[in-house]
DSSP file (Angstrom, degrees, kcal/mol; ACC not computed):
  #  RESIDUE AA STRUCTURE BP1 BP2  ACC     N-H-->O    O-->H-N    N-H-->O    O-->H-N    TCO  KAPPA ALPHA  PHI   PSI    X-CA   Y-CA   Z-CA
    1    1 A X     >        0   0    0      0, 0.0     4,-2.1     0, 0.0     5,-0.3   0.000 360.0 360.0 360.0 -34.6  -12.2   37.6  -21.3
    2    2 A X  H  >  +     0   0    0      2,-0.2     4,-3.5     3,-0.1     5,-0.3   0.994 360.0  50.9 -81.4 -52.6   -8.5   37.4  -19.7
    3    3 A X  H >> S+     0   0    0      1,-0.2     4,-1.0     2,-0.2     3,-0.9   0.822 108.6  51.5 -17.5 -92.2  -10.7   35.8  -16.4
    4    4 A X  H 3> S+     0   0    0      1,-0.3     4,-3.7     2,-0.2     3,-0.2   0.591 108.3  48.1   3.6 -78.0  -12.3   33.6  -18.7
    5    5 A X  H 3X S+     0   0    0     -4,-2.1     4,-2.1     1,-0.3    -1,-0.3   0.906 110.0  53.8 -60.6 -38.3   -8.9   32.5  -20.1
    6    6 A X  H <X S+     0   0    0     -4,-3.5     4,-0.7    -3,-0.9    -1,-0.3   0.928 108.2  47.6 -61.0 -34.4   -7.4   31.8  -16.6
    7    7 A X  H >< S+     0   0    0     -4,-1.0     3,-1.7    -5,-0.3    -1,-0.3   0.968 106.7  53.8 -61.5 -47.3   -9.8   29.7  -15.4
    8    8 A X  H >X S+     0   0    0     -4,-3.7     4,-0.7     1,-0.2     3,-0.7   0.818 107.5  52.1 -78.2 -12.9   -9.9   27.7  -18.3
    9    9 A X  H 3< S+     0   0    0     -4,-2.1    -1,-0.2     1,-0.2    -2,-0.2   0.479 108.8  50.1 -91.7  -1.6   -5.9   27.0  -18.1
   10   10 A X  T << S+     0   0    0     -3,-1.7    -1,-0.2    -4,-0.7    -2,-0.2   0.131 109.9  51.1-133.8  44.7   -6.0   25.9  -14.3
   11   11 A X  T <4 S+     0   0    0     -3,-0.7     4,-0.3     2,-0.1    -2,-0.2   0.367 106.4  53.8 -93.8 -27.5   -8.8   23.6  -15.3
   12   12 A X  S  X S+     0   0    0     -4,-0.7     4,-0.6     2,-0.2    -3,-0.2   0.660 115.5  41.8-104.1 -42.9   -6.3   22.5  -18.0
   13   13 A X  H >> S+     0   0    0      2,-0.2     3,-3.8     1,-0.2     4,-1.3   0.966 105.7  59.8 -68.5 -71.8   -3.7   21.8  -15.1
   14   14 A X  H 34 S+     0   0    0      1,-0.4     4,-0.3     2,-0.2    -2,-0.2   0.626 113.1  36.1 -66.8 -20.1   -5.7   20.5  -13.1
   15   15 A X  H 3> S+     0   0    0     -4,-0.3     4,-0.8     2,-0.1    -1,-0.4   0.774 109.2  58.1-104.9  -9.7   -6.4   17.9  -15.4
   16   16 A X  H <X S+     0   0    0     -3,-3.8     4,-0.7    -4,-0.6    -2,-0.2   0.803 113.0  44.7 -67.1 -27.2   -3.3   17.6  -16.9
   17   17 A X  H  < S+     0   0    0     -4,-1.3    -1,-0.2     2,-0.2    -3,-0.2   0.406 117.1  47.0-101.4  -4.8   -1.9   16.7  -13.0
   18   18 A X  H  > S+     0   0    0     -5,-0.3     4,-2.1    -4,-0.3     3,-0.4   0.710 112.0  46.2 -93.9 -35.4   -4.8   14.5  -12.6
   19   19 A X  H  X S+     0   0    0     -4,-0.8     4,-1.4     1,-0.3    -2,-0.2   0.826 113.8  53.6 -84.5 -25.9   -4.3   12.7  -16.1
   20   20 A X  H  < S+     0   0    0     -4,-0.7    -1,-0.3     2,-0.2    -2,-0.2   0.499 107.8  46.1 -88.4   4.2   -0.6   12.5  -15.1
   21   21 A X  H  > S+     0   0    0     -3,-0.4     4,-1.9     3,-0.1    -2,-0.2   0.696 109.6  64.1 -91.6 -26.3   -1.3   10.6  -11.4
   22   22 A X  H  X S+     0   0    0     -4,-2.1     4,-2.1     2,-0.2     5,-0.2   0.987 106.9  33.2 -64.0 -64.2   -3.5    8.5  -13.4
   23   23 A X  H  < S+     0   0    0     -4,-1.4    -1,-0.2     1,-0.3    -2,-0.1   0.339 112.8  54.6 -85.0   8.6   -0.9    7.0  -15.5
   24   24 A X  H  > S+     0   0    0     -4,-0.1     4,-0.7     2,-0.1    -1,-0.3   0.729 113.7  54.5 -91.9 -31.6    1.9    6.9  -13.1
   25   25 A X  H >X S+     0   0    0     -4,-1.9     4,-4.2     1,-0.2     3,-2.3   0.953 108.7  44.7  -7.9 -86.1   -1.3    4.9  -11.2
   26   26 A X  H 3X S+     0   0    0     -4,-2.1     4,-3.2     1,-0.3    -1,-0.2   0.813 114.3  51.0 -59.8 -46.3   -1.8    2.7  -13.9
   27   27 A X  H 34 S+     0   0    0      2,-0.3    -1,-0.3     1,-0.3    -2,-0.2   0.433 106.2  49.1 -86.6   4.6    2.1    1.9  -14.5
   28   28 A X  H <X S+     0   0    0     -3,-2.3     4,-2.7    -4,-0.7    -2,-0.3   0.697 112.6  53.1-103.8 -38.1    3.1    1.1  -11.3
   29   29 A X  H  X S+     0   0    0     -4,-4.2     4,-1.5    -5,-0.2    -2,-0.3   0.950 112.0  45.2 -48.1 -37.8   -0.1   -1.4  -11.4
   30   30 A X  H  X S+     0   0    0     -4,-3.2     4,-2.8     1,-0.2    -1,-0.2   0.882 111.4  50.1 -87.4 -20.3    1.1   -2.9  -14.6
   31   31 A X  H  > S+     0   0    0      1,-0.2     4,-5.0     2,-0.2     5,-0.3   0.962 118.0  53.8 -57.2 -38.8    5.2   -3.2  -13.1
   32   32 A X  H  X S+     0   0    0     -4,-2.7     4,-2.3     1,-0.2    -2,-0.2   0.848 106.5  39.3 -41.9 -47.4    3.0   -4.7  -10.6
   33   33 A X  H  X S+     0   0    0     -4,-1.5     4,-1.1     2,-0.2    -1,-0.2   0.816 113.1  60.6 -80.2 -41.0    1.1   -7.1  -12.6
   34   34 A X  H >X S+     0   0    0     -4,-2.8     4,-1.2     2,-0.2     3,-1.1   0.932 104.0  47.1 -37.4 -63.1    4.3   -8.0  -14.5
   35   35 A X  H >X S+     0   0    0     -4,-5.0     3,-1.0     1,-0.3     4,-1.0   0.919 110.4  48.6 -79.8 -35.2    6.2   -9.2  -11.6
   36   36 A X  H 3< S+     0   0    0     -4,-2.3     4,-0.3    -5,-0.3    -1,-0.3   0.537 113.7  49.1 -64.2   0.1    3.4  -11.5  -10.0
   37   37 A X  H <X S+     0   0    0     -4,-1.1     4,-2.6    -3,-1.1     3,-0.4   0.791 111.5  54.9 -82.0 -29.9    2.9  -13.0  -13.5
   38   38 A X  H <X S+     0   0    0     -4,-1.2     4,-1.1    -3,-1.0    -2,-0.2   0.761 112.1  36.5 -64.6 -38.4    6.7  -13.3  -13.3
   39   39 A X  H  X S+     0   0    0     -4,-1.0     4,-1.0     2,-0.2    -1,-0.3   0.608 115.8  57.6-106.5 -17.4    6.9  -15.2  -10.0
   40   40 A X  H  > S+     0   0    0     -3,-0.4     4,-4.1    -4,-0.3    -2,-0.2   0.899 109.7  44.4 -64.7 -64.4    3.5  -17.3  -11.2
   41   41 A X  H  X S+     0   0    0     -4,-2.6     4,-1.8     2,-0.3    -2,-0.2   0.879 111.7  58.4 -39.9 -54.1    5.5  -18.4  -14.5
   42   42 A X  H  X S+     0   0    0     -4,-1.1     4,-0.8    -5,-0.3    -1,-0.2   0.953 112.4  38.9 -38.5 -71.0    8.4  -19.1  -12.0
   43   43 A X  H >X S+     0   0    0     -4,-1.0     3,-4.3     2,-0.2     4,-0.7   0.918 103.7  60.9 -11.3 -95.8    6.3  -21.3  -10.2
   44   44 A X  H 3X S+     0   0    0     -4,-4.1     4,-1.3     1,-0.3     3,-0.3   0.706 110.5  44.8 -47.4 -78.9    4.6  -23.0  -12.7
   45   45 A X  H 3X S+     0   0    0     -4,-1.8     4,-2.7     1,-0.3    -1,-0.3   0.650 112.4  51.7 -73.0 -11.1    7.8  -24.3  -14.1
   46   46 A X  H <X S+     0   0    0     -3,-4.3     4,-1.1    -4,-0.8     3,-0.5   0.997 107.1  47.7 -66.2 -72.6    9.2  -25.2  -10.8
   47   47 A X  H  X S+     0   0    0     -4,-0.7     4,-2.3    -3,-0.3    -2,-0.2   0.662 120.7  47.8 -57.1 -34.2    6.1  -27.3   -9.5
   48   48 A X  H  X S+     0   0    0     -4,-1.3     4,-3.4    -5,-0.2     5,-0.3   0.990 108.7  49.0 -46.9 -62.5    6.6  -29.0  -13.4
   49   49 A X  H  X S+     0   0    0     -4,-2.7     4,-1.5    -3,-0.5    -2,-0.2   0.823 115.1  43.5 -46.4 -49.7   10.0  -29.5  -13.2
   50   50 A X  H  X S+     0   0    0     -4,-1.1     4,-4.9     2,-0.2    -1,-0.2   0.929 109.9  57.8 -68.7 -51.6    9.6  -31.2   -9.7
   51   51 A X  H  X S+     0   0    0     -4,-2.3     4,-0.9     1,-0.2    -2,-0.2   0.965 106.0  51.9 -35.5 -58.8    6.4  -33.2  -11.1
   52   52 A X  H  < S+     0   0    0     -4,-3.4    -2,-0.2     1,-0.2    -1,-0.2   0.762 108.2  51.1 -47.6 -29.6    9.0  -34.7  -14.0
   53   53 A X  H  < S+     0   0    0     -4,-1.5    -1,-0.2    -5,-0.3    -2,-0.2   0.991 109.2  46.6 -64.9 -58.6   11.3  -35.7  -11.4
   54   54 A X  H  < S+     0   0    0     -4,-4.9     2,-0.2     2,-0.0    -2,-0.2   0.559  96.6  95.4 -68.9   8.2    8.4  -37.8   -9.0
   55   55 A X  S  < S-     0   0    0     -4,-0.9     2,-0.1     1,-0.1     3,-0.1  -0.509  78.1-126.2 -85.4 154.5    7.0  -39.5  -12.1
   56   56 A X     >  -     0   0    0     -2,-0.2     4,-1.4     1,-0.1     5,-0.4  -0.331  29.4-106.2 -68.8 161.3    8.2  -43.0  -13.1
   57   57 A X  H >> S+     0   0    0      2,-0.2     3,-2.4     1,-0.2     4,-1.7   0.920 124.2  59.8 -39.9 -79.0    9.6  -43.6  -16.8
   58   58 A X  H 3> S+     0   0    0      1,-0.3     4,-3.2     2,-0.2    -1,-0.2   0.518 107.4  45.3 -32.5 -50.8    6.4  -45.3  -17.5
   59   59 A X  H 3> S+     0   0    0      1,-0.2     4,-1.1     2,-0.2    -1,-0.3   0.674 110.1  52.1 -75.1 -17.5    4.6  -42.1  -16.6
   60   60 A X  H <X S+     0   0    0     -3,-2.4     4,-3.8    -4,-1.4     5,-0.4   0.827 106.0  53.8 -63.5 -69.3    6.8  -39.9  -18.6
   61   61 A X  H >X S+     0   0    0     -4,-1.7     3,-1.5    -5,-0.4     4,-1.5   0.919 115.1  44.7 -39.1 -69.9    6.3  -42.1  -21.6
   62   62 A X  H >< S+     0   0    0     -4,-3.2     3,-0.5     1,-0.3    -1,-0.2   0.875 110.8  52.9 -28.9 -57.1    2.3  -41.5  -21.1
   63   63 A X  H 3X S+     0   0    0     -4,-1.1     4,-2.6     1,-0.2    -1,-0.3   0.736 103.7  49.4 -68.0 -22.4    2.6  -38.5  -20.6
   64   64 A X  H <X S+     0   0    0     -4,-3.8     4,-1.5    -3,-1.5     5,-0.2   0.668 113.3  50.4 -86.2  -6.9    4.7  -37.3  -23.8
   65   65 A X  H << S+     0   0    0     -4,-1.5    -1,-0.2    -3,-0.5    -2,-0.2   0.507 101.0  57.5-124.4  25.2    2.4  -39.1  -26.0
   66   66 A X  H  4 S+     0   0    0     -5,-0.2     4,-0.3    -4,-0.2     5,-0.2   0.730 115.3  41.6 -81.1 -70.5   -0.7  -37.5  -24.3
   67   67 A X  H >X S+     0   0    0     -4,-2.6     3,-2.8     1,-0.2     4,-1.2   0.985 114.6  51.8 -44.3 -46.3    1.3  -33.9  -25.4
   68   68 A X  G >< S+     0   0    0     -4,-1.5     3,-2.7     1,-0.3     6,-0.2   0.987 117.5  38.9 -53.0 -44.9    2.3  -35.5  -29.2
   69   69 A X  G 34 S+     0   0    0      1,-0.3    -1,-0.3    -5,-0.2     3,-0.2   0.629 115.8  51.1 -77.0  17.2   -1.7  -36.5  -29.6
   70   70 A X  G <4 S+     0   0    0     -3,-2.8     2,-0.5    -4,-0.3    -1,-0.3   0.617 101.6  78.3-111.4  -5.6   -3.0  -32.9  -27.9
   71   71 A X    X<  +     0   0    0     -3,-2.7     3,-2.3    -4,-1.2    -1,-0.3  -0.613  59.2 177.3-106.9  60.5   -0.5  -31.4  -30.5
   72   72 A X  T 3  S+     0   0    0     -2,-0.5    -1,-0.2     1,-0.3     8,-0.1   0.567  79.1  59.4 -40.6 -35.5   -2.2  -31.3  -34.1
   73   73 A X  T 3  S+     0   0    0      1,-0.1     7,-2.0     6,-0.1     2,-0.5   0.537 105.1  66.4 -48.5 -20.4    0.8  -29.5  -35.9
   74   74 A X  E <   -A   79   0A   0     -3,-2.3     2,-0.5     5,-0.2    -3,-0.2  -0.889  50.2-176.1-134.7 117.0    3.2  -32.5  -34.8
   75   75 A X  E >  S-A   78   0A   0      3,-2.7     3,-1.8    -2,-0.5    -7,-0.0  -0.929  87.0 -28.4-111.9 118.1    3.6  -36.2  -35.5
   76   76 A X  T 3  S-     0   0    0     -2,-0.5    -1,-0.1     1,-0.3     3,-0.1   0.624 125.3 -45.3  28.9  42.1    6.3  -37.7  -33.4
   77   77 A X  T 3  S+     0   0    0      1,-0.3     2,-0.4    -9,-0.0    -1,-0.3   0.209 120.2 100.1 109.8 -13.0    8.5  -34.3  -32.9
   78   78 A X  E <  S-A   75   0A   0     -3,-1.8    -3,-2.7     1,-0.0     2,-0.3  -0.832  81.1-107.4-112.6 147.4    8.2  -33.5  -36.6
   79   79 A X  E     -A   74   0A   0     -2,-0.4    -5,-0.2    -5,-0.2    -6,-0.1  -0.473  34.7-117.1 -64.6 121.9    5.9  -30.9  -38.3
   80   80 A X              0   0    0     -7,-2.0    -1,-0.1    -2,-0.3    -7,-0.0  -0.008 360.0 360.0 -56.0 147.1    2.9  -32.7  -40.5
   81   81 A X              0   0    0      0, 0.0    -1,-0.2     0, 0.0    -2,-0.1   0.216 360.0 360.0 169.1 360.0    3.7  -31.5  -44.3
């Protein structure tokens, strides 16, 4: 019986040390995943921000009242009600 029990508590490690590599694993993927969404999102607003610049007025104008009509909650900056 006392055998019995030993085995079955360094199976019980062994999965405990397994189940803990696994989820330091998984949480350095997800700091991982964080910061390249972090530096995408970076991007992305840069490469906007730079768009807004090379545009004309004209295109600016177009372009904000392509967002008002894409926006169903909003009629010229104010909430429908």
């Amino acid at each position: 019986m006392k055998d019995k029990i030993e085995k079955r508590i360094a199976s019980l490690k062994a999965e405990f040390e397994s189940g803990k590599k696994t989820l330091s694993d998984l949480e350095a993927k997800q700091t991982n995943i964080r910061e390249t969404l972090f530096r995408i999102s970076g991007a992305i607003q840069i490469l906007e921000e730079l768009l807004a610049e090379s545009q004309t007025p004209e295109e600016n104008d177009a372009q904000n009242l392509e967002e008002d009509a894409a926006s169903p909650l909003t009629k010229r900056g104010e909430p429908y009600g």
